[in-house]
N, C-alpha and C positions, 0 to 999 in steps of 0.2 A: 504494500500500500504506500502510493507516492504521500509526499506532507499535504497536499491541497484535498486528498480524500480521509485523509486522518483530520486536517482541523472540520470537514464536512461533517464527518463522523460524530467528533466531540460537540461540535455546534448541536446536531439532531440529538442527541443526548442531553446538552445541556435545556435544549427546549422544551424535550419532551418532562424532565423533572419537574420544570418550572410549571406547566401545562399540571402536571402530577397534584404539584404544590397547592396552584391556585383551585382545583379540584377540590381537593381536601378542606382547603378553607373555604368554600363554598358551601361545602359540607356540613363544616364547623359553625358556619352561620347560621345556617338552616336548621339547624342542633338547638343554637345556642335561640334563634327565632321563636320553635318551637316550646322548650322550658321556658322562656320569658310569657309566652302568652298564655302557657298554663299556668303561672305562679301568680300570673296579674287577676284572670279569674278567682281565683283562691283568695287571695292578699285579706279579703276581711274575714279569713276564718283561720288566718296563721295562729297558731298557740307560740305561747312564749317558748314550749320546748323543741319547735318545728324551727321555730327563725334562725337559732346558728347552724343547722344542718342546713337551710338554705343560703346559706349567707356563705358558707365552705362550697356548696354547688354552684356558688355563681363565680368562684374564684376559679373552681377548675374548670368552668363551663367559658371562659373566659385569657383562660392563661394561654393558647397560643395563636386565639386572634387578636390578644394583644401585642403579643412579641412581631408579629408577621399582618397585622393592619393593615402597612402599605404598600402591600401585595394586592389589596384587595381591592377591586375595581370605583368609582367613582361612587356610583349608585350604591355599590355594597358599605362604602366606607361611612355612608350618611344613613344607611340602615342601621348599623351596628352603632352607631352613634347614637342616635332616637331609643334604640332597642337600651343603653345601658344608661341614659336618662330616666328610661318608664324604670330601672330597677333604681337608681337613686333615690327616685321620689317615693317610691315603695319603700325602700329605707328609711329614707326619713318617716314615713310614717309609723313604719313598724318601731322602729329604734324610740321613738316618741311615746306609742303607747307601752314599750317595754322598758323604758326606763327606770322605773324605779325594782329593785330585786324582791323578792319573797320576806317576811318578816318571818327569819327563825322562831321565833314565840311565835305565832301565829300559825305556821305551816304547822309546828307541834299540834297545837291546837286542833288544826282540822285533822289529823291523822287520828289523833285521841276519836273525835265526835264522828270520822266517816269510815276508821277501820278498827273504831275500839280498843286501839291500843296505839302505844310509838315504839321508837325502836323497830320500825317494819322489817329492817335488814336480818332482824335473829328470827325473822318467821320460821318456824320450821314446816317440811312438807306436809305432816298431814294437820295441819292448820293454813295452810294458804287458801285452800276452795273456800272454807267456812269463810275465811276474812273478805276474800273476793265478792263472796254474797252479801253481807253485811255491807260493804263499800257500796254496792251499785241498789241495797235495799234502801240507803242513807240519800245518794245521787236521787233514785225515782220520789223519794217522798221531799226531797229539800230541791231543786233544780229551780221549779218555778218561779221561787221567789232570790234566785244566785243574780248578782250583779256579775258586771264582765271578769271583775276582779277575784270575787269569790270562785267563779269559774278557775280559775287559774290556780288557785289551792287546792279544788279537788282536782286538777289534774296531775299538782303533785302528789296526793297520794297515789291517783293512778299510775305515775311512773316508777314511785315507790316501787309498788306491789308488783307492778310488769318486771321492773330489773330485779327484784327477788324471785321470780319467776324464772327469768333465762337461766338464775343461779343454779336454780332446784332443779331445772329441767328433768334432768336424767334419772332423778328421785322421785320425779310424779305419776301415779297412773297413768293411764291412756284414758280414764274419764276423769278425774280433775281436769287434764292436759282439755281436754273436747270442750268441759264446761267452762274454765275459766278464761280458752281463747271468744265462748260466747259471750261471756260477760264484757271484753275488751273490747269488742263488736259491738253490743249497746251501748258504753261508755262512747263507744267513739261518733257513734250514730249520732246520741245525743247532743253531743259537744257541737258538733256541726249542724244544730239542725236548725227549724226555722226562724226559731225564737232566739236562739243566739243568735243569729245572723241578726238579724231585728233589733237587736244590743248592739252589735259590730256598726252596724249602718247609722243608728242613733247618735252613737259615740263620736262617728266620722261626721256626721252632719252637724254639730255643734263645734267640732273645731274652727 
């Protein structure tokens, strides 16, 4: 191979990378397009425990059309621009209404009144179902009258008792395991359902 079909060579090679490249971040767009418009539907029913798992997703959903931006065509560069605005302002609102942290006396408190006891971490297996039940018999008869905020303590008991849960796994029946993934299924129904949302939208419209 003379030098004028060798540098040919390397040229369709380097094009075709590049060609590779912009693909891929196109890709990356259309990725990061997608998650952005699903979290933006969501955005008034984020819990306090969802927002730094989303907030770690938008860094990796984001780290290498940042690095390689402008590569990306005109049109796409003012897309991704708009698209990490709408998460800004999503931030700022979230980070506003999660500002202030859980009152340790307080959280104790709600664990005492929604799982009859504290110290949820020393549950042992065959008392997690009973407690589970107890939790979500406390949720169905007090929910109604829970502000947005109350909401948020019973959801730390519910994270309590989930993460004692993964612990125990292996030490549960196969009916605990069935019922108290039921119970996490209503818990979760209800956290999300009309009437919070109805609290979430109140809250936003008075800012």
């Amino acid at each position: 191979m003379n030098w004028r079909a060798f540098v040919a060579c390397i040229a369709v090679m380097l094009l075709t990378l590049n060609v590779q490249a912009q693909s891929q971040l196109e890709k990356d767009l259309q990725s990061f397009r997608t998650w952005m418009n699903r979290k933006a539907t969501q955005a008034d029913s984020v819990t306090r425990a969802e927002w730094p798992i989303i907030k770690e997703s938008f860094k990796a959903a984001t780290s290498r059309l940042d690095q390689q931006a402008d590569s990306l065509s005109k049109e796409s560069k003012q897309e991704y621009a708009e698209l990490k605005l709408q998460y800004q302002e999503m931030e700022v609102r979230q980070e506003g209404q999660y500002g202030q942290p859980l009152n340790p006396a307080e959280a104790i408190k709600w664990e005492k009144e929604l799982a009859g006891r504290t110290k949820l971490s020393k549950i042992k297996p065959d008392e997690l179902r009973p407690v589970f039940t107890y939790f979500m018999e406390g949720v169905r008869g007090q929910k109604a009258n829970w502000s947005l905020r109350d909401w948020e303590y019973a959801e730390h008991v519910y994270l309590e008792l989930s993460n004692r849960k993964q612990v125990l796994l292996d030490r549960l029946s196969n009916g605990d395991k069935i019922r108290i993934a039921a119970l996490q299924v209503e818990f979760n129904s209800l956290r999300t359902s009309r009437d919070v949302q109805n609290k979430y939208e109140e809250m936003r419209d008075k800012r």
